[in-house]
KOLBA-625384 format. One record per residue: residue in three letters; x, y, z of N, C-alpha, C, O, CB in turn. Coordinates in steps of 0.02 Angstrom, whole numbers, plus 50000, padded with zeros to 5 digits. Glycine has a CB too. Layout:
BEGIN
AlaXYZXYZXYZXYZXYZ...
***
This chain:
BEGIN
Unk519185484551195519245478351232518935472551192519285467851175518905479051300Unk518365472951179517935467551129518245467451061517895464151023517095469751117Unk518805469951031518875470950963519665467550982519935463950940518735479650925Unk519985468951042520595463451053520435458151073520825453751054521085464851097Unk519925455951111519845448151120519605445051064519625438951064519395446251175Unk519255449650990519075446150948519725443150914519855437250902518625449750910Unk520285452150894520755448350869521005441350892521075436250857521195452050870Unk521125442350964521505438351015521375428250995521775423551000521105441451104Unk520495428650969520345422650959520515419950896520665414150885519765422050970Unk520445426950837520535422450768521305422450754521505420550699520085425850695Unk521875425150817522515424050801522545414050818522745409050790523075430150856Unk522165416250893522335407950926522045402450866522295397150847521795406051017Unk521395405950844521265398950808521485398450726521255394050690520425397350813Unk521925403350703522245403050639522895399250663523195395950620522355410650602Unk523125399350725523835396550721523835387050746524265382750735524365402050785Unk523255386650779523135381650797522775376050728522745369950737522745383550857Unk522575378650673522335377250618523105374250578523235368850550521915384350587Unk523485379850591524005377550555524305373850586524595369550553524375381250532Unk524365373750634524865368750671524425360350643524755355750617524855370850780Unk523745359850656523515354450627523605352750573523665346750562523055353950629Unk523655358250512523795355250436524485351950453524345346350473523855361750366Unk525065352650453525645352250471525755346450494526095343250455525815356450507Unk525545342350562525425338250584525205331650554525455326150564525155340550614Unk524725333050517524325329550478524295326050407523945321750380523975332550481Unk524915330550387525185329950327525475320350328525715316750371525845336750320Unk525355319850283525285311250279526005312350233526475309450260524395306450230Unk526145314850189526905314450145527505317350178528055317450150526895318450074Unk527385320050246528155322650263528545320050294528415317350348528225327650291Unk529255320450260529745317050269530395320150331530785324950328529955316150197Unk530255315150383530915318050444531345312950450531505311850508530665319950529Unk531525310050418531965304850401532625306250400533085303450431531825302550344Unk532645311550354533165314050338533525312650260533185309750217533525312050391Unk533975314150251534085316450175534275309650151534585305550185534705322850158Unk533915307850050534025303250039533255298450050533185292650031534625302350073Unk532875301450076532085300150092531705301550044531745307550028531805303650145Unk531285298050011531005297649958530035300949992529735296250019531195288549925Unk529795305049992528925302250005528425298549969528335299849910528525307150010Unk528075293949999527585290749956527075295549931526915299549975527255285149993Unk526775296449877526295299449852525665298749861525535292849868526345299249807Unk525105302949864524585301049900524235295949851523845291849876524165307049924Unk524375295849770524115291649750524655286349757525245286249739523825293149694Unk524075279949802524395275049837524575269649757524235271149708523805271549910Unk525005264749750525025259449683524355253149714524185251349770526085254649671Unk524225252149670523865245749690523995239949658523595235249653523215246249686Unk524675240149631524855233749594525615235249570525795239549529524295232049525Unk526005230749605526795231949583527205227849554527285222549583527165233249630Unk527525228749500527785224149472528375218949517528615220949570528015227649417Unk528505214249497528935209949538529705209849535530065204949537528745203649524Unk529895216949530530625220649527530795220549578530475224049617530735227049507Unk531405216249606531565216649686532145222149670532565220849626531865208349732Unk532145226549696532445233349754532365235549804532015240449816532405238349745Unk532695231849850532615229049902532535241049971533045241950004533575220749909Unk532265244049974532165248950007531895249450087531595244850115531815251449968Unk531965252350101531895252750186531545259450186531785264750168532705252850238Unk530775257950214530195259950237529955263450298529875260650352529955255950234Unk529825269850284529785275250341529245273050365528855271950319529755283050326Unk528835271050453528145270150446527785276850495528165279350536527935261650474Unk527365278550493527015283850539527235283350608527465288850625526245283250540Unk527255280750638527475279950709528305279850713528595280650766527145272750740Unk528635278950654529325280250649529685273550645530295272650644529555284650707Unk529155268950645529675261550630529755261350568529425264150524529405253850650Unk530285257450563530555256150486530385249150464530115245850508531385256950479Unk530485246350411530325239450384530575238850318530385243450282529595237950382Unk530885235250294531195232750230530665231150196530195228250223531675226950233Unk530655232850123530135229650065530505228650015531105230150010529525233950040Unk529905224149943530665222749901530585228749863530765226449809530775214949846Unk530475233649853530435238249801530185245749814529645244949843530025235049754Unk530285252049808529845256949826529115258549795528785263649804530205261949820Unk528965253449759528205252549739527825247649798527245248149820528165248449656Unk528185244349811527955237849892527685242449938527135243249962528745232849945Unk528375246049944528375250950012527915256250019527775257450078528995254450020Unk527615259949974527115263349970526375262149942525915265849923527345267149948Unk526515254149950525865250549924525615253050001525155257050009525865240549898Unk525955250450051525735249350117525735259150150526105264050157526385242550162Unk524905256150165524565264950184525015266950238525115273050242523615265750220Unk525275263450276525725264250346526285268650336526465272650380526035257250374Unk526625268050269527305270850272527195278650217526885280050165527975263850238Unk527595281550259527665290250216528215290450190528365295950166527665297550262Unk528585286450184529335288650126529815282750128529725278750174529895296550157Unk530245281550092530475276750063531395279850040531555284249999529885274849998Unk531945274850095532605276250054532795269750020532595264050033533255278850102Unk533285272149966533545265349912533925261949949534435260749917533975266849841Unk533965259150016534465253350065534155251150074533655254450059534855253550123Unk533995245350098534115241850176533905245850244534155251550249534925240450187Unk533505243750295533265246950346534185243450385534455237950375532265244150378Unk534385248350422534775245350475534755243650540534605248650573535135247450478Unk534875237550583534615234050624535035238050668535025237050728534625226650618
***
């Protein structure tokens, strides 16, 4: 009995561990295909190349920037496609 509730706990708290890594993951892309992810090393200086890309943000809004160096300047957004956000 004491040796299944032990298992019983380190199943609950190995799956619940993972479910947090997963979650938490700052680069994953549900966008869908054609989705670029920003890298965790963020740019801190982008050249002034307009390519004009449309910006995945954490909460799932999108936003136009001029370039996919812009777009992942900003800590907000996890991935980046080569368009135009569409209205």
């Amino acid at each position: 009995m004491r040796r299944s509730l032990s298992l019983l706990i380190m199943i609950t708290l190995g799956g619940l561990l993972l479910a947090g890594c997963n979650a938490s993951n700052p680069n994953r892309v549900s966008a869908g295909p054609g989705w670029q992810p920003c890298e965790s090393e963020r740019p801190k200086v982008c050249t002034m190349v307009y390519d004009p890309v449309c910006g995945q943000q954490e909460g799932g809004a999108r936003a136009d920037y001029a370039s996919p160096c812009n777009a992942c300047a900003d800590i907000t957004v996890t991935a980046w496609h080569p368009e135009t956000c569409e209205d």
